[in-house]
N, C-alpha and C positions, 0 to 999 in steps of 0.2 A: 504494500500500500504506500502511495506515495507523498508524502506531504499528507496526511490521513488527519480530518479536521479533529479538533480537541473540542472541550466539554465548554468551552471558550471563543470557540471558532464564528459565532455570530459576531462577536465583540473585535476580534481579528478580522473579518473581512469588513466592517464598519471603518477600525481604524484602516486600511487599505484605499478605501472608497475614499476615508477624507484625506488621502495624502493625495500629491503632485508628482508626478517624477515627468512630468515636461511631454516629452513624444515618446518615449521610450513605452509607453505601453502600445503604442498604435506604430509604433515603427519599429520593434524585432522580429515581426510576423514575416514580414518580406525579406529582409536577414536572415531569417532561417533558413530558406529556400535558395539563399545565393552560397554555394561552395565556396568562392572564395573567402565570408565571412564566419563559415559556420560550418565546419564539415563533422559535425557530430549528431547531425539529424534534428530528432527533437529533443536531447537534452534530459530524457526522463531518467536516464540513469545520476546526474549531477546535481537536478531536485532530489533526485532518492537522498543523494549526500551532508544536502542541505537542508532538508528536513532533521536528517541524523544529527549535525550541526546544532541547530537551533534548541533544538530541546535539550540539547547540554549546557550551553549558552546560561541555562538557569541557574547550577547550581554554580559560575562562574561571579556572573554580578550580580545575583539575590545575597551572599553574604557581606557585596560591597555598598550596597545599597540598602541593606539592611528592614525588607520588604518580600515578600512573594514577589514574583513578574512572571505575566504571561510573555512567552516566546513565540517566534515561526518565523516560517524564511516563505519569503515573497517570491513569487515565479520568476525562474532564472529568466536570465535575457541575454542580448549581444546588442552594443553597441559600438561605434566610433568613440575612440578616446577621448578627439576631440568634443563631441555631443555630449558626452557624460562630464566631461569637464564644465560645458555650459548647464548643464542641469546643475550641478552641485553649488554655482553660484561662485560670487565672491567673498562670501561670508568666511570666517576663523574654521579651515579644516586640519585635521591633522591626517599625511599621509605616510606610511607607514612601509616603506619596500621590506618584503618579506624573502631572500632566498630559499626556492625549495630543489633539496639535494634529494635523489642524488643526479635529476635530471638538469640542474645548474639553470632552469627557468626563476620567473619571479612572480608574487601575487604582490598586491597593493592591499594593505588595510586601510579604513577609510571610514574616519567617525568625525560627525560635529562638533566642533570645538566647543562650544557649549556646554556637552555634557562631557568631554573631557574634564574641564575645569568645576562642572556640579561635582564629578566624582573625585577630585582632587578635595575642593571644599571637605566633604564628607571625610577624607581619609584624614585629615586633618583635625576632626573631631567637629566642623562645622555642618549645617543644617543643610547642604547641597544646593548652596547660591551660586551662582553665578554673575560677576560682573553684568548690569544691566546697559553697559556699552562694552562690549567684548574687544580685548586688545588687538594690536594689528599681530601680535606675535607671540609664541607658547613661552612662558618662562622658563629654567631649566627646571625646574621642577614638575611641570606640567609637559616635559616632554621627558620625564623621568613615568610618570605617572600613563601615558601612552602605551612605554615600553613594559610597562609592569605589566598593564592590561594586555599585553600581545603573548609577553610571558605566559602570563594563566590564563589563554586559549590554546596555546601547541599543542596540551594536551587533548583536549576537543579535537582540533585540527587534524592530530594526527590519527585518531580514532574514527572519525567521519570519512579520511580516503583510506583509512587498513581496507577496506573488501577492494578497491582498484589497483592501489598501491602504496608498498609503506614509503610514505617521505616523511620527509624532516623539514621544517621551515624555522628559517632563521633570521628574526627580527633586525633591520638595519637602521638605518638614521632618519629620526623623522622629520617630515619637509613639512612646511605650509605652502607651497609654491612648484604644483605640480610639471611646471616650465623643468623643472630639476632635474627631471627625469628624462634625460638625453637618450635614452636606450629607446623610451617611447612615441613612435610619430602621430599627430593628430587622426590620421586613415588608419592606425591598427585598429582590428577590431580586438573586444572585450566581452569577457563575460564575466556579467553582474550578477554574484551573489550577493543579494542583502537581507539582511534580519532583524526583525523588529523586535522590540521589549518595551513592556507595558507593562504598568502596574495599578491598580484596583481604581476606575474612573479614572486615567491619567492619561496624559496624550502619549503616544507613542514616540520612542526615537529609534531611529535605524543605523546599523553597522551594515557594511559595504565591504566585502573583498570579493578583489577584481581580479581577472587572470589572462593577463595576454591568450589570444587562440594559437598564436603559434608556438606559447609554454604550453599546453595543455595537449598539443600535437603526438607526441611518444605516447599518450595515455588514450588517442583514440580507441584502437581496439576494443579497448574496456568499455569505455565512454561509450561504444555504441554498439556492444554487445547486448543479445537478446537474453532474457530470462526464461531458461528451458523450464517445466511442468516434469513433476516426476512420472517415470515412466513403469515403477511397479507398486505395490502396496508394502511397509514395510511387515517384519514378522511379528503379531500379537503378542506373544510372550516378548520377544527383546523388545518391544517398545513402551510394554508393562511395567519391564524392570526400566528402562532407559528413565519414566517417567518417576517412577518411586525414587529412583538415585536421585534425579534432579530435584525433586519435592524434597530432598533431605540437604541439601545445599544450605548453607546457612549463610545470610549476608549483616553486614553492621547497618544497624537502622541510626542515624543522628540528625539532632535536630541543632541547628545555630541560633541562639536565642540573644544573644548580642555579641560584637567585636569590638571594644570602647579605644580607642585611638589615645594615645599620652605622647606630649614631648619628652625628648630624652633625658632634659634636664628633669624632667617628674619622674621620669621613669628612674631615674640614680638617687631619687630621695625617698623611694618608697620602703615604706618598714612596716615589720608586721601588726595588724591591726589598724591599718590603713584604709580605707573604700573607696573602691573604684565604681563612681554611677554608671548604671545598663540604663536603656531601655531601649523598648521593643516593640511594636506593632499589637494588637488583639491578635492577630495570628503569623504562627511561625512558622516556616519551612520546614517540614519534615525530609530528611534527605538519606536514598539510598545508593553509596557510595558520590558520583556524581549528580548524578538523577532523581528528581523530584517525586519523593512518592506522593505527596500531597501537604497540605496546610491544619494547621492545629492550635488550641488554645495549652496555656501552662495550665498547669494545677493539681493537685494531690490526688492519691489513693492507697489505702489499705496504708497509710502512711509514711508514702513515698511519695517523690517528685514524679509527675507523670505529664502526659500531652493527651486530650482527648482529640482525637481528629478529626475535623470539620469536615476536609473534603480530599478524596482522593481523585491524582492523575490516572485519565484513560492510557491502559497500555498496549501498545503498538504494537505490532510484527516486529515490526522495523528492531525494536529496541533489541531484540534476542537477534541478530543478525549482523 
């Protein structure tokens, strides 16, 4: 199942409806169809991976943002570098060249300066403002804060292309000023992955990695490989046991109920019997390993700490694959 709607997914194609992406929705349909922009057909196998993406995505910035978020990845597409460079405006972007080994191509990460700077706010122990006139340029520290963020997605990253291929991406320097990028001409074409996050009534914001088509070229074959149908039944007893072993799999269930930010200087004066203030939303992320099992409230039982859980995430094929 491909991009396979979530329990959310009204709310997900609403925030869809009220974004812009310029002509890019009325203009990769004909891109598709032209070989020299797009020799991967329709593309459903790199939604499959971006779907996979997305819902990891969660447990990356729900503990930096300190909130649940709905996730999902918007319909790939192909455009002109240059196009997508006039969609994305002149506004504070931070761009992000990623090398991926071991095919020695590049992707772009590609997030609004905006909520770089909320999410810096936040790490710093602030309320996730932003500048209400955004500078012409990232501080070092906000291009510290970039590269952190690119950090704790590799691992997503490189989970989401394991079924194609294992690579490894390696975050590089980040630009404001995608002219920077001499390797790329205005006529390459591109494919736009982006992925939205949203949290409870809140406008969405979207992440963007891009991938030259002719980095993505060595990974055709995969990329437009069909998905065969099994072709016998398996054997009752071995899939009886198959299923009992699996049912006996035990995984670690944890919940992050706050991550409270201190300067260093606070942090070399703490001594025991100190307090450090949390707090927390009405409900918390319940999380199994990466992955969101669902959302829950604090509170005791049989007297213990406990979460009773409000709601749980629909699960996918996808996620066992």
């Amino acid at each position: 199942m491909v991009n396979a709607d979530s329990p959310e997914a009204p709310q997900e194609r609403q925030d869809r409806r009220e974004r812009t992406r310029g002509t890019v929705g009325v203009g990769h349909a004909p891109l598709f169809g032209d070989p020299n922009r797009n020799p991967f057909g329709d593309l459903h196998t790199l939604q499959h991976l971006s779907a996979r993406l997305a819902r990891s995505l969660r447990g990356v910035f729900e503990p930096l943002q300190h909130k649940a978020l709905r996730s999902w990845a918007e319909p790939v597409s192909v455009q002109r570098f240059a196009d997508y460079r006039v969609e994305r405006g002149d506004g504070l972007t931070a761009w992000l060249p990623m090398e991926i080994q071991p095919t020695g191509g590049h992707a772009l990460l590609v997030m609004d300066g905006r909520f770089v700077l909320e999410l810096l706010d936040l790490f710093f122990g602030g309320n996730g403002e932003a500048p209400h006139n955004l500078p012409g340029e990232f501080s070092p520290s906000a291009e510290a804060m970039v590269q952190r963020l690119a950090t704790m997605m590799l691992d997503s990253l490189h989970n989401a292309w394991e079924p194609i291929a294992r690579l490894t991406f390696d975050p590089r320097h980040v630009e404001i000023n995608p002219a920077m990028f001499s390797s790329l001409d205005g006529d390459d074409p591109m494919v736009v992955t982006r992925f939205g996050l949203a949290g409870d009534k809140e406008d969405p914001v979207f992440i963007d990695i891009i991938y030259p088509v002719a980095d993505l070229k060595p990974h055709a074959p995969s990329l437009t490989a069909k998905v065969h149908g099994r072709t016998a039944e398996a054997d009752p007893k071995w899939q009886h046991n198959l299923t009992r072993s699996t049912m006996s799999v035990k995984f670690p269930v944890r919940s992050v109920l706050a991550e409270p930010v201190v300067s260093l200087g606070k942090l070399m004066e703490l001594k025991e019997g100190d307090v450090l203030p949390i707090s927390f939303g009405t409900y918390v992320p319940v999380m199994v390993g990466r992955n969101r099992l669902g959302t829950g409230t604090v509170g005791t039982a049989n007297g213990r700490a406990a979460i009773r859980l409000h709601s749980l995430e629909r699960i996918e094929e996808e996620d066992f694959q």
